[in-house]
C-alpha positions as a Markdown table, in Angstrom:
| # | Residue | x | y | z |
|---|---|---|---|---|
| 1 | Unk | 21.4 | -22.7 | -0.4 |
| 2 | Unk | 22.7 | -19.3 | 0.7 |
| 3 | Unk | 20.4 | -16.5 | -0.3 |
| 4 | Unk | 21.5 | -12.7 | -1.0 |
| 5 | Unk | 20.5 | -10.1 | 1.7 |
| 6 | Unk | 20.6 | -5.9 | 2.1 |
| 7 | Unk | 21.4 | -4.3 | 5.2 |
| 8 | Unk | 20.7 | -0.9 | 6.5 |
| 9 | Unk | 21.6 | 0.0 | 10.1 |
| 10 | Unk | 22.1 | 3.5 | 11.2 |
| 11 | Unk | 24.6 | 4.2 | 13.8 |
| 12 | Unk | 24.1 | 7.2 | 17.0 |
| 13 | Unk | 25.6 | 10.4 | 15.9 |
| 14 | Unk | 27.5 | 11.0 | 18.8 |
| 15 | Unk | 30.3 | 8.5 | 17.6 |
| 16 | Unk | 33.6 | 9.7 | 16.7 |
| 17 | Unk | 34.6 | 9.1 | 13.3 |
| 18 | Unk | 36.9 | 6.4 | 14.9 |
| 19 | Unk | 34.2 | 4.5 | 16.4 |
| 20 | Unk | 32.0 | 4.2 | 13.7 |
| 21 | Unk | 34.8 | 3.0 | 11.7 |
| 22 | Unk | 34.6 | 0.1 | 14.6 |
| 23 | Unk | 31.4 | -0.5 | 14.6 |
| 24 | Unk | 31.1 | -1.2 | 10.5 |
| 25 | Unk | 34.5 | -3.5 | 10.9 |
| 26 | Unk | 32.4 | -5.4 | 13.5 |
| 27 | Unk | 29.6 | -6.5 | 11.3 |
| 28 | Unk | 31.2 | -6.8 | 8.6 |
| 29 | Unk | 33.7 | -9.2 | 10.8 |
| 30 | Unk | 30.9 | -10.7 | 12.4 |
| 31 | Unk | 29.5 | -12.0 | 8.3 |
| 32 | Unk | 32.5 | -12.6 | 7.1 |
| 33 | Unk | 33.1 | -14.8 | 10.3 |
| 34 | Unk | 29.6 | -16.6 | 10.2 |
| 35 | Unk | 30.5 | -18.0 | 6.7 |
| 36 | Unk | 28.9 | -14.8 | 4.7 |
| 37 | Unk | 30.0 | -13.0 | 1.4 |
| 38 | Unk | 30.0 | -9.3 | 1.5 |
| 39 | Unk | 29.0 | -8.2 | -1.7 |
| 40 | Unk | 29.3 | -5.0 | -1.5 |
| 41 | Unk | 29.1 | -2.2 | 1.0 |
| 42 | Unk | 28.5 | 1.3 | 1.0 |
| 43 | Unk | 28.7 | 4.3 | 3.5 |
| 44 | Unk | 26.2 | 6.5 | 3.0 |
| 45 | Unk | 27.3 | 9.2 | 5.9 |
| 46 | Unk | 25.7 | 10.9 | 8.4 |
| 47 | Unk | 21.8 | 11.9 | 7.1 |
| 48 | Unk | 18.4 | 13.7 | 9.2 |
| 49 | Unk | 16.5 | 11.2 | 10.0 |
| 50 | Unk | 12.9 | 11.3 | 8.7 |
| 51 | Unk | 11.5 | 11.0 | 13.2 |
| 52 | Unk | 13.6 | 11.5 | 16.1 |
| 53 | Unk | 14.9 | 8.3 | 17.1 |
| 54 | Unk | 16.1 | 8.6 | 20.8 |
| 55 | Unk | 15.9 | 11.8 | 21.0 |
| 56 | Unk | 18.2 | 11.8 | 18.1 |
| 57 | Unk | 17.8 | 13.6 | 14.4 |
| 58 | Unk | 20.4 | 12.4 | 12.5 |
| 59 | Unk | 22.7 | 9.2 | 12.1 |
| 60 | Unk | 25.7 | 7.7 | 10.1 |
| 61 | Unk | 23.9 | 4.9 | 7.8 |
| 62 | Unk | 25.3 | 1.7 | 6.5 |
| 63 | Unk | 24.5 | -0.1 | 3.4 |
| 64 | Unk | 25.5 | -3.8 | 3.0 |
| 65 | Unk | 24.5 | -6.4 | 0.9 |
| 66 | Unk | 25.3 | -9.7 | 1.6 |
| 67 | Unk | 25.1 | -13.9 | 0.9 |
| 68 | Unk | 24.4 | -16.1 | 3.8 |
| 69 | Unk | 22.3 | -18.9 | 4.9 |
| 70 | Unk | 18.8 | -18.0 | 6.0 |
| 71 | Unk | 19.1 | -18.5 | 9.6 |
| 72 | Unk | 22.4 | -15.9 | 10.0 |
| 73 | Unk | 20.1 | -13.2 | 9.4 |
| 74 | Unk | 18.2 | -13.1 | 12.8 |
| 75 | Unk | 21.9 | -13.8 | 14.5 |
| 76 | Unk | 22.9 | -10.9 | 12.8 |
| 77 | Unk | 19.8 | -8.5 | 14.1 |
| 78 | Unk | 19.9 | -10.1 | 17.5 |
| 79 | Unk | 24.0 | -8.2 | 17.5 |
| 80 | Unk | 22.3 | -4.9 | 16.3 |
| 81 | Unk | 19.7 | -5.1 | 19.0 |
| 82 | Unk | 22.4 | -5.9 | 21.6 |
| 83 | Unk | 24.7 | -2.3 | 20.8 |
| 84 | Unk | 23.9 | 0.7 | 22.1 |
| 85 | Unk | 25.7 | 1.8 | 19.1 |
| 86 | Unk | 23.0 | 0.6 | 16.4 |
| 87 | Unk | 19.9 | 2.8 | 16.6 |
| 88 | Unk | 17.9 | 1.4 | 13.7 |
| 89 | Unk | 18.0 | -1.7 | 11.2 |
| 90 | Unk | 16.6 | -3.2 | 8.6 |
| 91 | Unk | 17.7 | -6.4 | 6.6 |
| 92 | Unk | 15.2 | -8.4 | 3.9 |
| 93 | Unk | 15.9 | -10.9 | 1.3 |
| 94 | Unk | 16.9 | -10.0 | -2.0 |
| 95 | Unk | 14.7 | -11.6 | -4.8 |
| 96 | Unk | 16.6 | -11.7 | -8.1 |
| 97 | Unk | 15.1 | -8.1 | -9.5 |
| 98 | Unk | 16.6 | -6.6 | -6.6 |
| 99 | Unk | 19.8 | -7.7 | -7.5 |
| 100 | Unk | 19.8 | -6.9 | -10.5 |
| 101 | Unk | 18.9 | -3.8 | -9.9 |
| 102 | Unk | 21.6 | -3.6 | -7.6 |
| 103 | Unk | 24.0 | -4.7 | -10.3 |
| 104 | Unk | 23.1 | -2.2 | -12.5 |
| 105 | Unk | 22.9 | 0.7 | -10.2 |
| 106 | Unk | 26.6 | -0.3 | -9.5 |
| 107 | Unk | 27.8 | -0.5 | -13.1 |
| 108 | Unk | 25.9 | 3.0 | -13.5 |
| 109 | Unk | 27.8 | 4.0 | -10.9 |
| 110 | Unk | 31.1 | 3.2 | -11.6 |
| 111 | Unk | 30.7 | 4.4 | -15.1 |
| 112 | Unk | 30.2 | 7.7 | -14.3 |
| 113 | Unk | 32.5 | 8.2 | -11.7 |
| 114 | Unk | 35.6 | 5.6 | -12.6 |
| 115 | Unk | 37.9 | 7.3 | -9.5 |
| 116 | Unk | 35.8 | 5.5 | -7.1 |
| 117 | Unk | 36.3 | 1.7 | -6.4 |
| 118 | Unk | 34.4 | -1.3 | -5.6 |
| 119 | Unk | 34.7 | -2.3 | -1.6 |
């Protein structure tokens, strides 16, 4: 039984706008290809961080949410941790309040601002 995951990773700001571009087509490639839905994503820009992470104070986060198998997930971090790319991740296990949370914040979303469209 697959279960629903979110996944933050923030990206190094020194990317071009190119690159990052790249580097969200690779994981969401690399779920798609491990037999994963992508739910939904969202790009959430370049944002201070609350700590300097390598020396850095800002980076372009990432927001997607996700169904897969249980074991993907720690194939999935073990790619962040191998890019120089990803400075910081986060993924947990949706239970079913989160989605629907989710859900709704969508909807809520959409609602008030029609022109933009579901990934």
């Amino acid at each position: 039984m697959s279960n629903q995951y979110e996944t933050v990773f923030i990206l190094t700001p020194v990317l071009s706008e190119t690159q990052v571009k790249e580097a969200v087509k690779k994981y969401l490639d690399y779920i798609a290809g491990n037999g994963g839905e992508i739910v939904h994503q969202e790009e959430w820009g370049l944002r201070k961080l609350a700590y300097p992470i390598q020396k850095k104070s800002t980076g372009f986060y990432f927001l997607v949410e996700f169904k897969s198998e249980g074991d993907f997930v720690e194939k999935l971090e073990t790619q962040y941790r191998r890019d120089e790319r990803v400075i910081r991740f986060l993924t947990f296990r949706m239970d079913k309040h989160a989605i629907a949370y989710a859900e709704k914040k969508r909807n809520l979303k959409q609602q008030n601002n029609p022109k933009v469209s579901e990934s």
